[in-house]
LOKE-555737 format. One record per atom (N, C-alpha, C): atom name; z, y negated, x negated; residue number from 1; residue in one letter. Coordinates in pm, whole numbers. Atoms other than C-alpha are relative to their C-alpha. Layout:
N
ATOM   atom       pz       py       px   seq   type
ATOM     CA        Z        Y        X   NUM      A
...
//
This chain:
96
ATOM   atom       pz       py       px   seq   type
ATOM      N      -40     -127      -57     1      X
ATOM     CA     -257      105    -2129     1      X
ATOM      C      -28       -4      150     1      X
ATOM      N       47      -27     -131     2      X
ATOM     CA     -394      200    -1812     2      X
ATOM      C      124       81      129     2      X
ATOM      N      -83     -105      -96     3      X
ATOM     CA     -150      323    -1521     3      X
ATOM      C      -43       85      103     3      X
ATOM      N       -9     -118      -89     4      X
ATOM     CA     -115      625    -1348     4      X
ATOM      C      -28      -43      135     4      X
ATOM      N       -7       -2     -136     5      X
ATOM     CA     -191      672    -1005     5      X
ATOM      C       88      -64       86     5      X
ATOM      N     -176       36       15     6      X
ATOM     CA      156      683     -909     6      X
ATOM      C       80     -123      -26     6      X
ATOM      N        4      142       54     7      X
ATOM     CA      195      355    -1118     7      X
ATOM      C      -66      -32      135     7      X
ATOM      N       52      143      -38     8      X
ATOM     CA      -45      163     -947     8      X
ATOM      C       70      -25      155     8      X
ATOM      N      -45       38     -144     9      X
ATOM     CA       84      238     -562     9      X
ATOM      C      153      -23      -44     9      X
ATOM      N      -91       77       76    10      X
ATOM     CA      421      143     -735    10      X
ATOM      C       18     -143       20    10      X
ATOM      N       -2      168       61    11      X
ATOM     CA      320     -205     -851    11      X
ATOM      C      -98      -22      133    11      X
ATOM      N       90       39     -125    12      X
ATOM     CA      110     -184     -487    12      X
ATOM      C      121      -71       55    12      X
ATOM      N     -138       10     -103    13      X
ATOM     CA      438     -181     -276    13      X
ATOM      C      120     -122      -22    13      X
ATOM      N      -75      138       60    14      X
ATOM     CA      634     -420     -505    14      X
ATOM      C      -44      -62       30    14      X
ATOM      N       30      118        9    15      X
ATOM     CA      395     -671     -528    15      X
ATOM      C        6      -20      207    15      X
ATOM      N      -52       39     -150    16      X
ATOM     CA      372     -682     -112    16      X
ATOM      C      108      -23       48    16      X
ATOM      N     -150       57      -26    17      X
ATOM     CA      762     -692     -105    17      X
ATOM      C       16     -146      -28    17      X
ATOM      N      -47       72       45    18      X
ATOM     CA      783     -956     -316    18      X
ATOM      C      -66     -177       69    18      X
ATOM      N       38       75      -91    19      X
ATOM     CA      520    -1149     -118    19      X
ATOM      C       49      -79       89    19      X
ATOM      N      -35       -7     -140    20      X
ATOM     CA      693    -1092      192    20      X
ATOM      C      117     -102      -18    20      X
ATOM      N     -162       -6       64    21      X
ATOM     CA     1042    -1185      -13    21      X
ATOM      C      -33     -158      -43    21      X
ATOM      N       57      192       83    22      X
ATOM     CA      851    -1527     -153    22      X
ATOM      C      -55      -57      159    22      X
ATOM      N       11       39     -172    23      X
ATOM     CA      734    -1595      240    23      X
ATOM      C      176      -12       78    23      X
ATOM      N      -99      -34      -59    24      X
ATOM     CA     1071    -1526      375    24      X
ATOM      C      120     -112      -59    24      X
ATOM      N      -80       82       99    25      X
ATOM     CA     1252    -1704      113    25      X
ATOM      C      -38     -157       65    25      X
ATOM      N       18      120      -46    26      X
ATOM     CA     1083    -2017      202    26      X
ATOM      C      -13       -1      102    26      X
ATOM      N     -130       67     -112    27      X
ATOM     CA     1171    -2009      560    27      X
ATOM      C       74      -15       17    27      X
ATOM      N     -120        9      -24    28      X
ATOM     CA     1479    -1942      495    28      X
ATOM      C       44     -161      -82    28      X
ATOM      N      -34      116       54    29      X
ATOM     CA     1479    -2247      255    29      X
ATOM      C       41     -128       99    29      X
ATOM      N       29       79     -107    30      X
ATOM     CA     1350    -2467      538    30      X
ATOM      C       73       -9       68    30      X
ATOM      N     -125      -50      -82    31      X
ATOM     CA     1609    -2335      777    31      X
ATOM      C       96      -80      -28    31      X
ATOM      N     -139       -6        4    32      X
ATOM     CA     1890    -2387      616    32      X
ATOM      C        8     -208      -65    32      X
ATOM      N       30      175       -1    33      X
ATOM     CA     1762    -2796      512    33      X
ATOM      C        4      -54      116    33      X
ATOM      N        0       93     -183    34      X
ATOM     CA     1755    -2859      889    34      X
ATOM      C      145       62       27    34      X
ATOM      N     -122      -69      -86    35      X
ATOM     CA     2081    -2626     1000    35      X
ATOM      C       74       81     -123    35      X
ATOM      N      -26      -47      121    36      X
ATOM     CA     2285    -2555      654    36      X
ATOM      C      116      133       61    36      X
ATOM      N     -121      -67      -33    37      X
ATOM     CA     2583    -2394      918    37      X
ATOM      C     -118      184       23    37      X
ATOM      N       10     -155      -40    38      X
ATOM     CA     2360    -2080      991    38      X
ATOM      C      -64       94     -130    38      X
ATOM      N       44      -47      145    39      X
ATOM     CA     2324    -1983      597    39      X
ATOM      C       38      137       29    39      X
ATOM      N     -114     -149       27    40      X
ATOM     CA     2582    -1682      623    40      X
ATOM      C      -81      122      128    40      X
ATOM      N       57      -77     -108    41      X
ATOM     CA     2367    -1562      960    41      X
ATOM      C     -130       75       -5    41      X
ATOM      N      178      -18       49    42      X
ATOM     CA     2007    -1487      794    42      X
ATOM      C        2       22     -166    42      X
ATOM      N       53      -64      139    43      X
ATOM     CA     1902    -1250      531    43      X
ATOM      C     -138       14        1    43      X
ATOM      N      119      -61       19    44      X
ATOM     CA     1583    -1309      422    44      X
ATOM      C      -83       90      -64    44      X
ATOM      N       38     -171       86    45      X
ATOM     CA     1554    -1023      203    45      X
ATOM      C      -27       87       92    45      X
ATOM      N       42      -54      -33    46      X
ATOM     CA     1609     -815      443    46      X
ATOM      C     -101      -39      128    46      X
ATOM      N      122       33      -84    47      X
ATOM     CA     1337     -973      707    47      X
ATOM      C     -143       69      -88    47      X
ATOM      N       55      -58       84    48      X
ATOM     CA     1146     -894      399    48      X
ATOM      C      -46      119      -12    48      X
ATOM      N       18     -154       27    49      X
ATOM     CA     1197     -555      327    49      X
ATOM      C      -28       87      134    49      X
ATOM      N       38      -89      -57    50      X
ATOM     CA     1171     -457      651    50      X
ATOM      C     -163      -55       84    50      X
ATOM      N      127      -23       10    51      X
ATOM     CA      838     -597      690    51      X
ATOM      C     -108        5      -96    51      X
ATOM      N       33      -35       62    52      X
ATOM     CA      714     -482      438    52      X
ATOM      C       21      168      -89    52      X
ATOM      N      -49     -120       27    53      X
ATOM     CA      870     -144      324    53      X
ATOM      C       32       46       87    53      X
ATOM      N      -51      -33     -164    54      X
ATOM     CA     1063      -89      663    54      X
ATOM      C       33      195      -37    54      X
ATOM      N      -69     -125       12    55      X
ATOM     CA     1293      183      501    55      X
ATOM      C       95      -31      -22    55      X
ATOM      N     -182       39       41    56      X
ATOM     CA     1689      209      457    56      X
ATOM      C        7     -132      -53    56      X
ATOM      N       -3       88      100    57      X
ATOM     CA     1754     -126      349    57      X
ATOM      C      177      -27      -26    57      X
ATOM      N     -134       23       56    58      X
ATOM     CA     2125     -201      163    58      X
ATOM      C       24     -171      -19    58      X
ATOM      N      -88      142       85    59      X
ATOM     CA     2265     -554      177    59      X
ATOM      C       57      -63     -103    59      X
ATOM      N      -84       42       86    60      X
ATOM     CA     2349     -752      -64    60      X
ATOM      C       16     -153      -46    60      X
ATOM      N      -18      159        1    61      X
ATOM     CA     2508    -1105     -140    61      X
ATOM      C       52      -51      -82    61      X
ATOM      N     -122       74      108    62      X
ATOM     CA     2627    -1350     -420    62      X
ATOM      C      115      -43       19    62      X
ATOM      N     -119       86       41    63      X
ATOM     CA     2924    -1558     -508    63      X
ATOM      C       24      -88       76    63      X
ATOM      N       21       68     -117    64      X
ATOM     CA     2790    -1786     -228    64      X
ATOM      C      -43       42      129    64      X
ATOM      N       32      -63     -124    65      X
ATOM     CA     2784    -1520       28    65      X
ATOM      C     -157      -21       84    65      X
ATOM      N      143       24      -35    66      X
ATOM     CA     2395    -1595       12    66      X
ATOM      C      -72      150        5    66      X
ATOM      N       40     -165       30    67      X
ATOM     CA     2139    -1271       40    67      X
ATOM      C      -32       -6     -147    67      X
ATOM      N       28        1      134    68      X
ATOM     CA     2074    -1150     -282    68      X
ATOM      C     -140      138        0    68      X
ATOM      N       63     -114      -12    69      X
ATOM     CA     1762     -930     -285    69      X
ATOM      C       -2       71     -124    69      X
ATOM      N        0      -81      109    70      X
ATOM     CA     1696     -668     -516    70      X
ATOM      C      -93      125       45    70      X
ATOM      N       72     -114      -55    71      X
ATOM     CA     1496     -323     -528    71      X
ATOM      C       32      101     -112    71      X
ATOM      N       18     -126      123    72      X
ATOM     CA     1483        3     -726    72      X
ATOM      C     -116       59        6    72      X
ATOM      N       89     -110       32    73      X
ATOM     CA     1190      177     -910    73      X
ATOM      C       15      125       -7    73      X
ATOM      N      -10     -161       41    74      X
ATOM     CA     1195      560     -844    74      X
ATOM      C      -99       67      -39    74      X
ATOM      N       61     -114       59    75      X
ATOM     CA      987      763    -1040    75      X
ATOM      C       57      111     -112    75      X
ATOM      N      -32     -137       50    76      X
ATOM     CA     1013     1126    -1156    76      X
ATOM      C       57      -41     -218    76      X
ATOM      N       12        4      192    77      X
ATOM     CA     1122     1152    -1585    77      X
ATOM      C     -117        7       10    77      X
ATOM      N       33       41       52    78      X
ATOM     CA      919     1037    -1775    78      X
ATOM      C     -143      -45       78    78      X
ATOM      N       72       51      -84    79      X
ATOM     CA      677      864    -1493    79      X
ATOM      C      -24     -180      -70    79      X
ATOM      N       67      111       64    80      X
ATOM     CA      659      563    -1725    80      X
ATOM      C       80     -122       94    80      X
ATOM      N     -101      156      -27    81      X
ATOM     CA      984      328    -1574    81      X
ATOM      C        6     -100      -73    81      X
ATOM      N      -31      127       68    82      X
ATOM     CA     1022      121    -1868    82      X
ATOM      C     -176     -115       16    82      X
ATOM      N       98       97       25    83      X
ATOM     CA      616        9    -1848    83      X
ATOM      C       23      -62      140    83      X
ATOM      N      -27       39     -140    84      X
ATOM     CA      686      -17    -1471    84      X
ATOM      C       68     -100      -11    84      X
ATOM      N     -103       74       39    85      X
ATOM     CA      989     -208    -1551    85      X
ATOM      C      -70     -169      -15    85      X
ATOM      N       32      119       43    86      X
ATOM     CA      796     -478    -1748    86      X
ATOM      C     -131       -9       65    86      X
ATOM      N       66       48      -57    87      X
ATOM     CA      513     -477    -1493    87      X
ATOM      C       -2      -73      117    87      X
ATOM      N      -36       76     -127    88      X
ATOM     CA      714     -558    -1203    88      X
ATOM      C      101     -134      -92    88      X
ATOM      N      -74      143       38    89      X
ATOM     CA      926     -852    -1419    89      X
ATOM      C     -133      -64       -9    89      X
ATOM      N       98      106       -3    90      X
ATOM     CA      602     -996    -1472    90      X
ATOM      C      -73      -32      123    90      X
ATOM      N       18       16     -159    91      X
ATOM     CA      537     -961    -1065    91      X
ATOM      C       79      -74       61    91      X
ATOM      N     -169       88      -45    92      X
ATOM     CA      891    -1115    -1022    92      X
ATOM      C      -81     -178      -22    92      X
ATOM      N       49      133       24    93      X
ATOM     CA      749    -1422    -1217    93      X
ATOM      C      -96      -74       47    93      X
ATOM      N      107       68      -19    94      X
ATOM     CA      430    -1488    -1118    94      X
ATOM      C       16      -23      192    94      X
ATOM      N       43       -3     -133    95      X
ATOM     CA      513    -1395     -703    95      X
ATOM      C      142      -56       59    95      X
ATOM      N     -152       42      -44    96      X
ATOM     CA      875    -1493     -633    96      X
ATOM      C       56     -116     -109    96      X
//
């Protein structure tokens, strides 16, 4: 199945987040192996998102007051979320 237009700048924008989000991630890894006290001070999600999307971004953190990234797909009904869905989990896997 071939995607939409729409689709593809979609799975454009994701996959560069997730880039940014798999870059970011591993400085922050690095970071926090040399200086574990400044965990709670650095979100690399959002370093992420805002170079890369650099729109509203919403915080958010686990159980270990770590960042927790995340995103939402918006497209119109019936714009084809669920194939979206399972094109960005398979972007999740292969880029993050």
């Amino acid at each position: 199945m071939e995607l939409k237009e729409y689709q593809n700048k979609v799975i454009k924008v994701l996959t560069k987040y997730l880039s940014s989000l798999s870059d970011e991630k591993n400085k922050y890894v690095k970071l926090i192996e040399e200086h574990p006290d400044l965990s709670a001070d650095i979100d690399f999600s959002k370093k992420a998102w805002d170079s890369s999307i650099n729109t509203l971004y919403t915080q958010h953190s686990n159980g270990l007051k770590e960042p927790l990234p995340d995103f939402y797909l918006k497209v119109p009904t019936g714009g084809g979320k669920t194939l979206l869905a399972c094109h960005a989990i398979d972007l999740v896997n292969k880029i993050y």
